[in-house]
PAMARSE-835768 format. One record per residue: residue in three letters; residue number from 1; chain; x, y, z of N, C-alpha, C in turn. Coordinates in steps of 0.2 Angstrom, whole numbers. Layout:
<nodes>
{node "ala"; NUM; "A"; {X; Y; Z}; {X; Y; Z}; {X; Y; Z}}
...
</nodes>
This chain:
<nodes>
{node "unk"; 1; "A"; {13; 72; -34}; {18; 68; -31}; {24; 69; -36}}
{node "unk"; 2; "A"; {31; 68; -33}; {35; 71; -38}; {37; 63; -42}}
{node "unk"; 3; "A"; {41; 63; -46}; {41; 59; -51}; {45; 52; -47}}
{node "unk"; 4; "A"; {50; 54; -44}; {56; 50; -43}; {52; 45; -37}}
{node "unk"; 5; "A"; {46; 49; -32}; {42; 45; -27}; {37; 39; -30}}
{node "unk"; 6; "A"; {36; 42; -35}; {32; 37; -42}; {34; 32; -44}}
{node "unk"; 7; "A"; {41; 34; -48}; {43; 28; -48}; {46; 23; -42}}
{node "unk"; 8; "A"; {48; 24; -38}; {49; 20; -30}; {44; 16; -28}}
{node "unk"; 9; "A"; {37; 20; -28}; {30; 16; -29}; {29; 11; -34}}
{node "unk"; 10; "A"; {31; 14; -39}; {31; 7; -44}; {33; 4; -44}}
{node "unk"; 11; "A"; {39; 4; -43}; {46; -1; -44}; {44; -6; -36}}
{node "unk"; 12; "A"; {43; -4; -31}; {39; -6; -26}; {36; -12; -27}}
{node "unk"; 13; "A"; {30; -9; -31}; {24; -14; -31}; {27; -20; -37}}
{node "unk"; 14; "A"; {32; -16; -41}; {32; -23; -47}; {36; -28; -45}}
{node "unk"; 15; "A"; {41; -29; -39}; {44; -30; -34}; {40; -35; -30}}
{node "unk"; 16; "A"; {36; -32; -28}; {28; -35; -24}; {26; -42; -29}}
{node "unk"; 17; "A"; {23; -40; -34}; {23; -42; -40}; {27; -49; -41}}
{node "unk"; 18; "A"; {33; -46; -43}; {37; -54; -43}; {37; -60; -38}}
{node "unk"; 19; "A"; {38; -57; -32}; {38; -59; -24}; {31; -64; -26}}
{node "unk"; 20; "A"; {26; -62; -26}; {17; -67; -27}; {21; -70; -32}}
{node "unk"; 21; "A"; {20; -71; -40}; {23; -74; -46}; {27; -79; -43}}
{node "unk"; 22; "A"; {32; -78; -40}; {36; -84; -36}; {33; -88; -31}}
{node "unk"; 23; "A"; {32; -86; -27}; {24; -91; -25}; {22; -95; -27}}
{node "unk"; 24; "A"; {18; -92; -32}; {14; -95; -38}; {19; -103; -41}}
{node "unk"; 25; "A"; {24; -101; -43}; {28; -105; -44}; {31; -110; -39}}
{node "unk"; 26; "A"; {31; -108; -34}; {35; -112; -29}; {29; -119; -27}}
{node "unk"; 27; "A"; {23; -117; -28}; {16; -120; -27}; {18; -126; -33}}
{node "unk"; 28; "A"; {18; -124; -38}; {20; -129; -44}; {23; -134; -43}}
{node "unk"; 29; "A"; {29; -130; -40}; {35; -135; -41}; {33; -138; -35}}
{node "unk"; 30; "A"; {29; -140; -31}; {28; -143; -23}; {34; -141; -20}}
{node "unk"; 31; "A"; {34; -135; -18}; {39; -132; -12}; {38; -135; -6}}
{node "unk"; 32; "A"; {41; -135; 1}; {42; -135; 6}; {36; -128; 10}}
{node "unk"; 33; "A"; {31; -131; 11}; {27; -127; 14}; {27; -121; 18}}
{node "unk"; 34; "A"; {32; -122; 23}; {37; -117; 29}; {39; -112; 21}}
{node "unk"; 35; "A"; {42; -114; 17}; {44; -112; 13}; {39; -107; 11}}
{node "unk"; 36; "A"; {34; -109; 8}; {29; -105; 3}; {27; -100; 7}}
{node "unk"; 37; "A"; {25; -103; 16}; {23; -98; 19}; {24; -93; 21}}
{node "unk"; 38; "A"; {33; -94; 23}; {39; -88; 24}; {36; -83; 18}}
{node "unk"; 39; "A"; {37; -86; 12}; {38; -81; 7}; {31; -77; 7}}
{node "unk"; 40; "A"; {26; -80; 8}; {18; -76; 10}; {20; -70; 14}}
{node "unk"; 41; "A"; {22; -72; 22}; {24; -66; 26}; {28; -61; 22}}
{node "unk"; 42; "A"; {32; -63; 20}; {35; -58; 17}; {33; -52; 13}}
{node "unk"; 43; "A"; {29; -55; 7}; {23; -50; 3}; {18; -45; 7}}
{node "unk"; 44; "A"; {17; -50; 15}; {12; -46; 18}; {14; -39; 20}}
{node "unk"; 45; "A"; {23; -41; 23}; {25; -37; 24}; {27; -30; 20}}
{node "unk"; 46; "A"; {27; -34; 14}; {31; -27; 10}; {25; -26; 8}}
{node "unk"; 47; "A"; {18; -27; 8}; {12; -24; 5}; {11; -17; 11}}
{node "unk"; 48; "A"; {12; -21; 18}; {10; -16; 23}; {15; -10; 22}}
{node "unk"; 49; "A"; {21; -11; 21}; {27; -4; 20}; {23; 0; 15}}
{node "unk"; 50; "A"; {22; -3; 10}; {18; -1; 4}; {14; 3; 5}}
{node "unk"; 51; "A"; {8; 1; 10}; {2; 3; 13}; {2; 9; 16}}
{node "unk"; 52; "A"; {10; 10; 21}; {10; 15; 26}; {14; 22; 19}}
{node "unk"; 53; "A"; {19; 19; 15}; {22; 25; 10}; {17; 28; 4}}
{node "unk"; 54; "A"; {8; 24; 5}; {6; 26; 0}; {2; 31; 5}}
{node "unk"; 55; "A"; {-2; 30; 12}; {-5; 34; 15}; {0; 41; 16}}
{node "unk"; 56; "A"; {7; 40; 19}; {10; 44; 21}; {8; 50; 14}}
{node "unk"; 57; "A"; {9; 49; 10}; {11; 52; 2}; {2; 54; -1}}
{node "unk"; 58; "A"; {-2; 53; 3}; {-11; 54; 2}; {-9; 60; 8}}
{node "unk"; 59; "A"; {-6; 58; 16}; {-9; 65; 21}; {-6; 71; 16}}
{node "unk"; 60; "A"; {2; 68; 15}; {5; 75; 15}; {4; 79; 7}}
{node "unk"; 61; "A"; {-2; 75; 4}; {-2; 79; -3}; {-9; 80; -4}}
{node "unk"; 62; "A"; {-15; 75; -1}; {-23; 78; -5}; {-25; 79; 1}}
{node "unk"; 63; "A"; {-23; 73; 10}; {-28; 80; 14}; {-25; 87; 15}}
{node "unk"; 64; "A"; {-16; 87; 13}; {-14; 94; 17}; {-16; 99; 10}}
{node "unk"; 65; "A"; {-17; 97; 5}; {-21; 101; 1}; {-28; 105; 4}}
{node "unk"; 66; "A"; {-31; 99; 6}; {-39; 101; 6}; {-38; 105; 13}}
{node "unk"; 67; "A"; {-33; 105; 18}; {-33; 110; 24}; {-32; 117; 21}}
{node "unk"; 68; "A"; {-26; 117; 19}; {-26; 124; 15}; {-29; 127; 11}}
{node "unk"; 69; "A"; {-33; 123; 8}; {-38; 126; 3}; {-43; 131; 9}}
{node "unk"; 70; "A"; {-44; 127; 13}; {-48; 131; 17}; {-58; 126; 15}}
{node "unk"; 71; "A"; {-58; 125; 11}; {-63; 124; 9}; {-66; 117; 14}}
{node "unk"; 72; "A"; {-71; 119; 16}; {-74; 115; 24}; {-76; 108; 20}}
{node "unk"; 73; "A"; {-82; 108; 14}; {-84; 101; 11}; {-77; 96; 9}}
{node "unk"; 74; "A"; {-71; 100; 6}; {-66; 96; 6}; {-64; 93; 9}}
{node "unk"; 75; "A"; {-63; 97; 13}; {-58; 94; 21}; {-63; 88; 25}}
{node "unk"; 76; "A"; {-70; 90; 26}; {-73; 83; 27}; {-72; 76; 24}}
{node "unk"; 77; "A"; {-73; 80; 16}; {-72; 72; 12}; {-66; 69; 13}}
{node "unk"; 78; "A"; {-61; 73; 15}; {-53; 69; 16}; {-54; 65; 19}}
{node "unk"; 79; "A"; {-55; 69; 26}; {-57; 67; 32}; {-62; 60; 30}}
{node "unk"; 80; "A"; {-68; 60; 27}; {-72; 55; 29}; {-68; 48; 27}}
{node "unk"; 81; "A"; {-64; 50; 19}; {-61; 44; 18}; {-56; 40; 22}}
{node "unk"; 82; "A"; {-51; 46; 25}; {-48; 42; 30}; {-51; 38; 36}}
{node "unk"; 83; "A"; {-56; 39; 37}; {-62; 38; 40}; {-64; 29; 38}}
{node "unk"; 84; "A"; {-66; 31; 33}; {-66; 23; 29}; {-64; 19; 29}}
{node "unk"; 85; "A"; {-57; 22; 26}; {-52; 18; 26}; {-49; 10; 33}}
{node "unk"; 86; "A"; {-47; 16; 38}; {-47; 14; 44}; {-53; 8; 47}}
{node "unk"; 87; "A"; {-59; 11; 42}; {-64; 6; 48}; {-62; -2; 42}}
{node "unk"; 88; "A"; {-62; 1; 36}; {-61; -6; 30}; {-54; -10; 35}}
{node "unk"; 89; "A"; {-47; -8; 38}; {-43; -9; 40}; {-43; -14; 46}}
{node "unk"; 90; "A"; {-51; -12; 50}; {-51; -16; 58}; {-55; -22; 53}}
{node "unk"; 91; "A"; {-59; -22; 48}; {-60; -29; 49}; {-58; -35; 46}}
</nodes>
């Protein structure tokens, strides 16, 4: 993965990061509840963007690897974790 996508990742999640932290804080201070839980949705939201730029960045690097490797045991295991994943996903 190249660097500068790495860092966007990170910088992402520390982002994330703050976002809960404040929460945290908002709970303390007895915030306005619409309040706290606006700010919940929010995190959900940027977790799932998160969720979508970390998978796109898994197809297009370790399974389009394991395709051109050619190597059939690889390509399943890719395969089977996406596989996984997905079912962790529906419950």
């Amino acid at each position: 993965m190249a660097t500068d996508r790495k860092t966007q990742k990170a910088n992402r999640f520390r982002r994330i990061s703050g976002q809960v932290n404040g929460i945290a804080k908002m709970v303390d201070e007895d915030r306005y509840c619409i309040d706290i839980l606006n700010q919940i949705q929010a995190v959900k939201a940027a977790l799932s963007r998160a969720e979508s730029e970390v998978l796109k960045d898994h197809a297009a690097c370790c399974v389009s690897e394991a395709i051109v490797s050619g190597d059939s045991a690889e390509q399943r295991e890719k395969f089977a974790e996406l596989i996984d994943l997905f079912e962790k996903a529906k419950r």
